[in-house]
C-alpha positions in Angstrom: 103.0 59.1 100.7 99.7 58.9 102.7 97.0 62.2 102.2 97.4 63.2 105.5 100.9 63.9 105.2 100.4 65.5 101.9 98.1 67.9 103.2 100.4 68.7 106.5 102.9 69.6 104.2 100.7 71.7 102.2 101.4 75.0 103.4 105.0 74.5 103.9 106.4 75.2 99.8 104.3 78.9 99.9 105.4 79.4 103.5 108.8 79.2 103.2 108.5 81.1 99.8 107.2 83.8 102.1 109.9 84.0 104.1 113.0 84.1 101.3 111.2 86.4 99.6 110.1 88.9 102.8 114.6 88.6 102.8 115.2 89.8 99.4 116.0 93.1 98.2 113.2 94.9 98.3 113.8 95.9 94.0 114.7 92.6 93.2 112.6 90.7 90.4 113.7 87.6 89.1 114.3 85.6 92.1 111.0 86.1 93.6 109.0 85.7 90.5 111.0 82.2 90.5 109.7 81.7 94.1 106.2 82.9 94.1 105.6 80.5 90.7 107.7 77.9 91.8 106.0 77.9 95.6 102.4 78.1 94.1 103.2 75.3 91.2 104.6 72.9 94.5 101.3 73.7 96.2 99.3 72.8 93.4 100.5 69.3 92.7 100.0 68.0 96.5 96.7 69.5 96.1 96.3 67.2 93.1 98.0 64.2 94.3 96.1 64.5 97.8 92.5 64.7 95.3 93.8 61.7 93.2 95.2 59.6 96.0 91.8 60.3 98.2 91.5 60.9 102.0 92.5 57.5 104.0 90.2 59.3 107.2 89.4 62.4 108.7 92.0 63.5 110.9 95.4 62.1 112.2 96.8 62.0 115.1 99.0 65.1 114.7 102.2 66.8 116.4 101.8 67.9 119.9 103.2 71.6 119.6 102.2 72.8 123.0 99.9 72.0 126.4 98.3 74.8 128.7 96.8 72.7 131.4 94.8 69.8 129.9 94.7 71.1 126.8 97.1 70.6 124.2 97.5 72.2 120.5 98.5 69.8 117.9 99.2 70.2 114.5 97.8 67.3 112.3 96.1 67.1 109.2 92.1 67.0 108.3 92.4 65.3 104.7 88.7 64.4 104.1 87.6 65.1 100.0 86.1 68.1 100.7 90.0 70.2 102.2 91.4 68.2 99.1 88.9 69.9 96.5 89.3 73.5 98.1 93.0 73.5 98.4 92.9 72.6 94.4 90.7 75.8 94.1 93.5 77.8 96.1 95.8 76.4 95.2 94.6 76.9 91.3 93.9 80.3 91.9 97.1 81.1 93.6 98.9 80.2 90.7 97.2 82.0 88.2 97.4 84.6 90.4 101.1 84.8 91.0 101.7 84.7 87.3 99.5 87.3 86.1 100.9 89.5 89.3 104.4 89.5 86.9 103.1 91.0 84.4 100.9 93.5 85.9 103.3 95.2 88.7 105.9 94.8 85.9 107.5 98.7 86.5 106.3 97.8 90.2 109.5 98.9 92.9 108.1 96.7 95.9 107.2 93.3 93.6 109.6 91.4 95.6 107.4 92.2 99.3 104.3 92.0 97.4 105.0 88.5 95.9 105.9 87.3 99.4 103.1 88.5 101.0 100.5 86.5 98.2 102.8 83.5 99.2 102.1 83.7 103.1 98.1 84.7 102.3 98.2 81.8 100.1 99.9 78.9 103.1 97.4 80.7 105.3 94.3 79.5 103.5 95.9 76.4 103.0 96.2 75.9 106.8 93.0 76.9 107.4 92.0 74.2 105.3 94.1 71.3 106.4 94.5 72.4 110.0 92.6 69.1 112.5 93.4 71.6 115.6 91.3 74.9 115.9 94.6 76.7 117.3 96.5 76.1 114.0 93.3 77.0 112.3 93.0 80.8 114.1 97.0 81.2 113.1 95.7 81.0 109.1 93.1 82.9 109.8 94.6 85.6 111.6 97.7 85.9 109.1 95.2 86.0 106.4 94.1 89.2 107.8 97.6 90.8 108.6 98.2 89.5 104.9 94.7 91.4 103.7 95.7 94.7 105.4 99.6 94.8 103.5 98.1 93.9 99.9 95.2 96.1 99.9 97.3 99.0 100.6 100.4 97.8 98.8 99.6 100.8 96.0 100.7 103.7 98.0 100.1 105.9 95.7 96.3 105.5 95.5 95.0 107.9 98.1 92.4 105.7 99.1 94.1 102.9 99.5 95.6 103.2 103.3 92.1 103.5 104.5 90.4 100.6 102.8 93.4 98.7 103.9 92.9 99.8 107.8 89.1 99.2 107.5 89.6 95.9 106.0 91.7 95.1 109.2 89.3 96.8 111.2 86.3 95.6 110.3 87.2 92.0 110.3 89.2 92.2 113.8 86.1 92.8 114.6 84.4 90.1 114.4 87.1 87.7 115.0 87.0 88.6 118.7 83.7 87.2 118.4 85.4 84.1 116.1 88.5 83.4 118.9 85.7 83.5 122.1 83.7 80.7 120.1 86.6 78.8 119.4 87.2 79.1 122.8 84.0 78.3 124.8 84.1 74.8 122.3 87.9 73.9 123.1 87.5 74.5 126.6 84.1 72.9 127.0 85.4 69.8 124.9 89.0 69.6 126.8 90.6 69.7 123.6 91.1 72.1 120.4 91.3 68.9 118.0 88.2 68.9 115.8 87.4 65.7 115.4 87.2 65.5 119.3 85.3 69.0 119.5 82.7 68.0 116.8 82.7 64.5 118.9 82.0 66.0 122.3 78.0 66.4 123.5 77.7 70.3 124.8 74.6 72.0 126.1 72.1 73.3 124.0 72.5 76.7 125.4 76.6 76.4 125.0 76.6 75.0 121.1 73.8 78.4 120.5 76.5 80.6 122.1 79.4 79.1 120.4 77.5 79.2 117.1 76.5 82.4 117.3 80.2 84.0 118.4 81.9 82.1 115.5 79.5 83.5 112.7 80.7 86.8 113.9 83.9 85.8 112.5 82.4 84.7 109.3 80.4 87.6 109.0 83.8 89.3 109.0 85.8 87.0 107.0 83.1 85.9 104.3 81.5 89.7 103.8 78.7 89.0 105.4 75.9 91.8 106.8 76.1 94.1 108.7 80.1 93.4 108.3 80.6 93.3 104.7 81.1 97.2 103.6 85.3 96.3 103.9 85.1 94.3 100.3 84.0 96.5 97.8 86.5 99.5 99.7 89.3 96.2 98.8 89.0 97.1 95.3 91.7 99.9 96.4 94.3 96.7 96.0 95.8 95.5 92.8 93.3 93.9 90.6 95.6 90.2 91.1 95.0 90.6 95.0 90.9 91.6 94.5 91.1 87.9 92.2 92.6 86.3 95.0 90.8 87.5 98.1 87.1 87.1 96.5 87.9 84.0 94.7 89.9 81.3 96.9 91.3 83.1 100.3 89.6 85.3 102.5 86.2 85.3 101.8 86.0 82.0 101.4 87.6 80.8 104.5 84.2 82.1 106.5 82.1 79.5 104.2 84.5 76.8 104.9 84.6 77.4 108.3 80.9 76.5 108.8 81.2 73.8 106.6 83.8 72.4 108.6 82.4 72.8 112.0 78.5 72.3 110.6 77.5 70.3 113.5 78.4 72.9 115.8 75.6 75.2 114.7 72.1 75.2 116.3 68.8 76.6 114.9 69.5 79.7 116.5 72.3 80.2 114.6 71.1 78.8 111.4 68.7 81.4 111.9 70.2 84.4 112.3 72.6 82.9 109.2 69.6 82.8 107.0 68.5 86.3 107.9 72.4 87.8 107.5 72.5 85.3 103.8 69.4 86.8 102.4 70.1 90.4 103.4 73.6 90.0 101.5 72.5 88.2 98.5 70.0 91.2 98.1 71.9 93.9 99.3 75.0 92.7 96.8 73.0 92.2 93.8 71.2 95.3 93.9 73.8 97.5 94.6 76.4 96.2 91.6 72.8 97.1 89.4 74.3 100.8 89.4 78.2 100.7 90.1 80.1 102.1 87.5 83.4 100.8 88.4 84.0 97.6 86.5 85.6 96.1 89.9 82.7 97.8 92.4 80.3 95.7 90.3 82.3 92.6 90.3 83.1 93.2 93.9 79.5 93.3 95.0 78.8 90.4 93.0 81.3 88.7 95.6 79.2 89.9 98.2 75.9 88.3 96.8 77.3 85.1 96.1 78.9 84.6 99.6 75.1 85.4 101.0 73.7 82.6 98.6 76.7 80.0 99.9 75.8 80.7 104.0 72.1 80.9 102.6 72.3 76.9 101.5 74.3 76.8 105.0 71.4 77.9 106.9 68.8 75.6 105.0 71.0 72.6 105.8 73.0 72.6 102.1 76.1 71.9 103.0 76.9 70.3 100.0 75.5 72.9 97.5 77.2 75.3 99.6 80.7 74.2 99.2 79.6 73.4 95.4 78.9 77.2 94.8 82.5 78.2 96.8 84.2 75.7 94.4 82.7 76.9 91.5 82.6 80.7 92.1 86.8 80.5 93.1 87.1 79.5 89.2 84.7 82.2 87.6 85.2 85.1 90.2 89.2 84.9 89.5 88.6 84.9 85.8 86.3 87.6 86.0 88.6 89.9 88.3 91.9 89.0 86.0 89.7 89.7 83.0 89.0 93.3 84.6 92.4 93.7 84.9 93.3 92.9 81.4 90.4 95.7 80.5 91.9 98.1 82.9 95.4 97.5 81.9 94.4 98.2 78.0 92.5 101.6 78.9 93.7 103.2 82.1 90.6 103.4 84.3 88.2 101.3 86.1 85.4 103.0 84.4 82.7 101.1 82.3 82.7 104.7 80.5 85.7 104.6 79.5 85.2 101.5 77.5 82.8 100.2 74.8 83.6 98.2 72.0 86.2 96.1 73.3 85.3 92.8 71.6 87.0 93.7 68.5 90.4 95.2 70.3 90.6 92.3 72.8 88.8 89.3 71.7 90.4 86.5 74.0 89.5 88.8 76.7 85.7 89.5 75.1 85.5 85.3 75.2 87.1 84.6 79.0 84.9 87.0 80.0 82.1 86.2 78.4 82.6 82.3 79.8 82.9 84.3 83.4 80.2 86.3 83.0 77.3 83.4 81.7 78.9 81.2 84.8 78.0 84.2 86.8 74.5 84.3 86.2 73.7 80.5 86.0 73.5 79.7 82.2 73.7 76.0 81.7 75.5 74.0 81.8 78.5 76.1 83.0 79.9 76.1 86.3 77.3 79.0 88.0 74.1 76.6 86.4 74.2 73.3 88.5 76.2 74.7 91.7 73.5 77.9 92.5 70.7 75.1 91.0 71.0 72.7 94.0 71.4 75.9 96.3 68.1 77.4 95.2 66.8 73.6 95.5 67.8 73.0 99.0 66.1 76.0 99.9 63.0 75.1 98.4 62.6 71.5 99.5 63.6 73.4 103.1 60.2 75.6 102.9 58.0 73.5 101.2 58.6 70.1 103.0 57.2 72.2 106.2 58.7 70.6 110.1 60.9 67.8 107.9 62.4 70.9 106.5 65.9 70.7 107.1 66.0 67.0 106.8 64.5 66.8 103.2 67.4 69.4 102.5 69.6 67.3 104.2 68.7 64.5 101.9 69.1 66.8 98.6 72.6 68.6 99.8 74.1 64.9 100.6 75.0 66.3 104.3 76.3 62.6 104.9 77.3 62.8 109.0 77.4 67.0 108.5 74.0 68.1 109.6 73.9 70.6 112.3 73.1 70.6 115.8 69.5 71.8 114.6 67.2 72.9 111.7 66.5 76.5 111.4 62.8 78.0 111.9 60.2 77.3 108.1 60.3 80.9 108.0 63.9 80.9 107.6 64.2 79.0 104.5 61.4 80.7 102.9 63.7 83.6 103.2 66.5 82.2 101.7 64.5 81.0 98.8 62.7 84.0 97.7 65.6 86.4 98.4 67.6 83.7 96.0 65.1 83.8 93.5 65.1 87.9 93.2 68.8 87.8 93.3 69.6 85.0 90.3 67.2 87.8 88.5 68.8 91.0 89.7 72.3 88.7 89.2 71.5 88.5 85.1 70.8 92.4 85.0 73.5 93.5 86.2 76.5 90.8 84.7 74.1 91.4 81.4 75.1 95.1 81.7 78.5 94.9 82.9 79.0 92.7 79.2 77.0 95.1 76.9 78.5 98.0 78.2 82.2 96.6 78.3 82.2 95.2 75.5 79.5 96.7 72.8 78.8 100.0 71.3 81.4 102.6 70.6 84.7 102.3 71.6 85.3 104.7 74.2 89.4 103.9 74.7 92.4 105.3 72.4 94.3 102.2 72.3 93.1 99.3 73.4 94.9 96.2 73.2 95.1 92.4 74.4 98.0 92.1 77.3 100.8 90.3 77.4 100.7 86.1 78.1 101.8 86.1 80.9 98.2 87.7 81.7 96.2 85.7 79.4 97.5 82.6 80.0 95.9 82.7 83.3 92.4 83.5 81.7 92.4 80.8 79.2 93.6 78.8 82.1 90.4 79.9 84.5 87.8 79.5 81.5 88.0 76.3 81.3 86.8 75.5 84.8 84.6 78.1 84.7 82.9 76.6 81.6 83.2 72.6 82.2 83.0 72.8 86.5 78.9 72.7 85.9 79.7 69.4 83.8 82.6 68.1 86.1 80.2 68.8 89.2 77.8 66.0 88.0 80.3 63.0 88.4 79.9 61.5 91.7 83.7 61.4 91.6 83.0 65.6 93.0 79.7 64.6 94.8 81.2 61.8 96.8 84.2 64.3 98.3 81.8 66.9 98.7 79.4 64.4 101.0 76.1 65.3 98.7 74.6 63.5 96.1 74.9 64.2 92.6 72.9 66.9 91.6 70.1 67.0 88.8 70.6 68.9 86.2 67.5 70.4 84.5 65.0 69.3 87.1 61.9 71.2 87.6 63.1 73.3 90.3 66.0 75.0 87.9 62.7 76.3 85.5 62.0 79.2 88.1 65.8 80.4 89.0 66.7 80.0 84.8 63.6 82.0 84.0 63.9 84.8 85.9 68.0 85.2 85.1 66.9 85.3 81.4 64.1 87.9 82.4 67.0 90.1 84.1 69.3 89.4 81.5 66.7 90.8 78.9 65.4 93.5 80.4 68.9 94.9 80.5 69.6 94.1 76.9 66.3 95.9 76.3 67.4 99.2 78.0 70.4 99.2 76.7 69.5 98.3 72.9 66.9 101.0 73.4 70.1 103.6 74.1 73.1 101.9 73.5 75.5 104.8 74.3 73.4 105.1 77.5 73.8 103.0 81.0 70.4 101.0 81.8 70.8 101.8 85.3 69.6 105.2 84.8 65.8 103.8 84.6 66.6 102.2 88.4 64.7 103.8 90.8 66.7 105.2 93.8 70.0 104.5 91.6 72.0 106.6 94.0 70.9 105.2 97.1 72.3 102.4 95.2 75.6 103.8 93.6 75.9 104.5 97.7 75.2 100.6 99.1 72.2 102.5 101.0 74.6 104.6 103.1 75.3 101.8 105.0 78.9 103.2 105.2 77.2 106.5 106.3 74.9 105.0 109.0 78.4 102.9 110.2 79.8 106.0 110.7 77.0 107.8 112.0 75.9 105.1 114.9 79.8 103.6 115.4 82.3 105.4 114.5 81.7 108.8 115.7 80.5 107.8 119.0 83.5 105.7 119.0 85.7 108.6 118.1 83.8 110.4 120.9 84.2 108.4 123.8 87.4 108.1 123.0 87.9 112.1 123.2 86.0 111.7 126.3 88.3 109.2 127.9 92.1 111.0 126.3 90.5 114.3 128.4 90.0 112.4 131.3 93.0 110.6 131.5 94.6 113.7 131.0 92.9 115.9 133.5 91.8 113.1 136.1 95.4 110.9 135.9 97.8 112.6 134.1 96.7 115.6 136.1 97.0 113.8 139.3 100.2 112.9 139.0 101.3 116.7 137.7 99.9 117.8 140.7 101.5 115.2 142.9 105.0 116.9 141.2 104.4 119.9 141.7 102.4 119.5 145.2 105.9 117.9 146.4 107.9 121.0 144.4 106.2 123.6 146.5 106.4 121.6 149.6 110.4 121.1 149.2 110.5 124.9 148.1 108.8 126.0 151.3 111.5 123.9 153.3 114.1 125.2 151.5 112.9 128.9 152.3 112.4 127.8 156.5 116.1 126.5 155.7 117.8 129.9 154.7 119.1 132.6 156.3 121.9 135.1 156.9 125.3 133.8 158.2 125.2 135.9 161.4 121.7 134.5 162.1 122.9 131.0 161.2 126.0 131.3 163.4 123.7 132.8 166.1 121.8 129.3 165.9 124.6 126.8 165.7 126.2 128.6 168.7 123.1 128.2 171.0 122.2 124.6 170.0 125.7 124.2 171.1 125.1 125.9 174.5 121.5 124.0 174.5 123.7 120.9 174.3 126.5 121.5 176.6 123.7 122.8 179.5 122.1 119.6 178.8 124.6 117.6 179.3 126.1 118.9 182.2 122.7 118.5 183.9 122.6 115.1 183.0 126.4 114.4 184.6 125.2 116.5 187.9 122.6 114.4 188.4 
């Protein structure tokens, strides 16, 4: 069987998993546990077989599924190395996902609806993926976020979880109008929605800026990126399973792959204003998980940071590195979200105060986590190390090789036929750069934290206790990528599918970003050794602007949504004075009129008898005339 056909067929087993399950009972357990596994296991071993067997070319030919006009939507596969190695992540996080999910919603009514609905989220990400037509493409993505909105709210009796489910819809619908006009202004422009033939086709300069620019807005949406990120860290209202799925292998990371995917599309202009939203995200992220106290809202934010450092190597021309980082983060995000479960499930809060001293309870959990947690921050030579490394390396050869910027980048992230329409601005990757550098320090404060006080001092919990296998098989499973991925992402087996070169390990750029993790990871040891019963964010200056995210949520609301809400007030009482009360009037203008005839229309019988009588005399005079004459 050839790759291409392996990855058209690639969506299918969790898709059709989807709908049996969305069928059943609504109680039922057994049957779509067997599904959900069973689906995600199938999905799996083609995404195996299609990374073993290697891609044959790009794109085939594909299935002609409709024609508007000229332009006609096929659905054919893109099996390059690069969809092969991200539909393994997806399809290895799926999985894990989807067997933890049995235990966890164990006395959950609605398993049955919610295992269906990870199914469908899961064939969505894979179409996105495999999908060589932009129209197939949109369906994943837009399915993905019909499939966000029913799993973040699926806990219905969370209070808060309705409205992070709506702005998660919300927020992201927003910028996919952006996303779908990009899409398209290129299908339209090239005469077809095929992207081989859209990435083939020579546009404007003004046209591919345009383009670019409306498509980020969709991964601005998708990927968490600022100003549109505040909907992830409100996500955390979901079940823990769905928060490992959505920041590890779907979602969020379908923004990253997007650009990746359509890299030459994207000007200096928009490499630009990429670099400017990456380093604001990266920043913002790090710095606000320094003073979360929600073991999720930390973790969460972390998400956030590390999808500004993967569309930071974007904008610098890393396309390699980038997709490197997405890889690797899908295998120690997920571990680190099921291993917050685990910790959640054995105490009953989210709360980093409600633990302490849970090495000794749960000590497969202590180690997974652990492994998560060093990947996180970048110790070598786990996965975090040698993926962030060649980030923070493309950046720097970006700003220091001055005009031949994006090229010397080019050269270190492999692009290999991927580099972009243009090179973005020196000043650009000078931002990217420094705001990586403070953030793999600001990274190592707070994942240092997030360790001590989770797992150290005194036990805060009555009963703590490791869960059940069917929960830590999937962390054992997702530590061992997390800890080898740094060594696996050295063979040029990984490098050669990703179109970059292998990366070097231990070079002199990886002093600078290893240095100043250590110095964040210290300084929060410090504090905390110093007080160990006490949080080191309390020394943070401004820690409740940044227990807040900076109000941004406040500002939002202040500058969009109530003028929103406003002009929408404004517009319900005109349309209900100006139209609705035109047409009211209109009834009751024509009311009064009949009325008034009907009034001119009565009267008494003799006065009515009067009248007939002398019409009748009118008439027969008349007529009479008109015979004598």
């Amino acid at each position: 069987m050839s790759t291409e056909v392996l990855a058209a067929a690639l969506p299918a087993a969790p898709f059709v998993a989807a709908l049996v399950g969305l069928l059943l009972p609504i109680r039922s357990r057994r049957l779509p546990a067997v599904l959900a596994v069973g689906s995600a296991s199938v999905a799996l071993a083609l995404a195996v077989t299609m990374v073993i067997i290697g891609p044959e070319n790009e794109a085939a030919q594909g299935l002609t599924i409709a024609e508007f006009g000229n332009l006609a939507v096929t659905y054919g596969a893109w099996a390059d190395g690069t969809a092969g190695l991200v539909a393994l992540a997806v399809g290895v996080v799926a999985l894990c996902v989807q067997v933890y999910s049995v235990a966890y919603l164990r006395d959950d009514e609605r398993y049955a609806p919610y295992a269906a609905q990870i199914s469908l989220f899961t064939s969505a990400m894979l179409l996105v993926v495999v999908a060589g037509d932009l129209i197939p493409l949109v369906i994943g993505w837009e399915i993905m976020g019909i499939c966000s909105y029913l799993l973040i709210g699926h806990d219905r009796t969370l209070p808060e979880a309705p409205g992070a489910a709506v702005k998660a819809f919300i927020v992201t619908r927003t910028g996919d109008v952006g996303f779908m006009l990009g899409v398209a202004i290129l299908g339209t422009q090239a005469g077809s929605f095929r992207i081989s033939e859209v990435l083939a086709h020579e546009y404007s300069a003004t046209t591919l800026t345009v383009a670019g620019v409306l498509l980020l807005g969709g991964v601005a949406g998708k990927s968490a990126q600022f100003p549109l990120h505040t909907w992830l860290p409100d996500a955390m209202a979901g079940p823990t399973p769905i928060s490992a799925l959505i920041h590890a292998a779907t979602m969020v990371a379908a923004g990253v792959y997007l650009v990746a995917r359509l890299y030459p599309i994207f000007t200096g202009t928009a490499l630009a204003v990429l670099a400017v939203s990456a380093s604001i995200t990266m920043l913002l992220g790090a710095a606000t998980a320094m003073a979360q106290q929600d073991v999720k809202k930390v973790l969460a934010w972390s998400t956030v940071s590390q999808l500004g450092y993967m569309t930071g190597a974007l904008a610098v021309g890393g396309r390699g590195p980038a997709l490197l980082h997405l890889l690797s983060h899908a295998g120690f995000k997920a571990l680190l979200f099921l291993c917050s479960g685990a910790l959640i499930h054995a105490v009953g809060s989210n709360l980093m105060t409600a633990m302490g001293g849970m090495r000794h309870a749960m000590p497969l959990t202590f180690i997974t986590m652990t492994i998560g947690l060093a990947a996180l921050v970048g110790v070598p030579p786990l996965a975090g190390f040698v993926s962030k490394d060649t980030i923070l390396a493309a950046a720097e050869h970006a700003a220091t090789a001055g005009s031949g910027g994006h090229e010397a980048a080019a050269a270190v992230a492999g692009a290999a036929g991927a580099v972009a329409a243009g090179s973005a601005p020196l000043w650009a990757a000078w931002l990217v750069w420094i705001a990586g550098l403070i953030t793999t320090a600001l990274t190592g404060w707070y994942a240092t934290r997030l360790w001590l006080r989770t797992f150290f001092g005194s036990s805060a919990a009555k009963h703590p206790h490791e869960p059940s296998w069917f929960m830590r098989g999937p962390l054992l499973v997702l530590a061992v990528p997390s800890a080898l991925f740094g060594l696996v992402a050295l063979a040029p087996f990984v490098a050669d599918r990703l179109g970059m070169e292998v990366p070097e390990p231990f070079a002199t750029e990886s002093l600078l970003p290893l240095g100043l993790a250590t110095c964040g990871s210290l300084l929060s040891w410090y504090l905390w050794h110093r007080a160990p019963e006490a949080d080191p964010a309390r020394v943070i200056p401004g820690r409740r602007a940044l227990e807040a995210a900076f109000g941004l949520d406040t500002v939002i609301d202040v500058l969009v949504v109530k003028p929103v809400y406003a002009i929408a007030r404004i517009v319900s009482r005109a349309d209900w004075v100006l139209v609705d009360g035109a047409v009211m009037g209109t009834g009751r203008g024509t009311g009064a009129l009949g009325a008034l005839l009907g009034r001119a229309h009565r009267a008494s019988l003799p006065r009515a008898a009067t009248a007939v009588l002398s019409g009748a005399l009118l008439i027969a005079v008349a007529i009479a005339v008109g015979v004598g004459q």
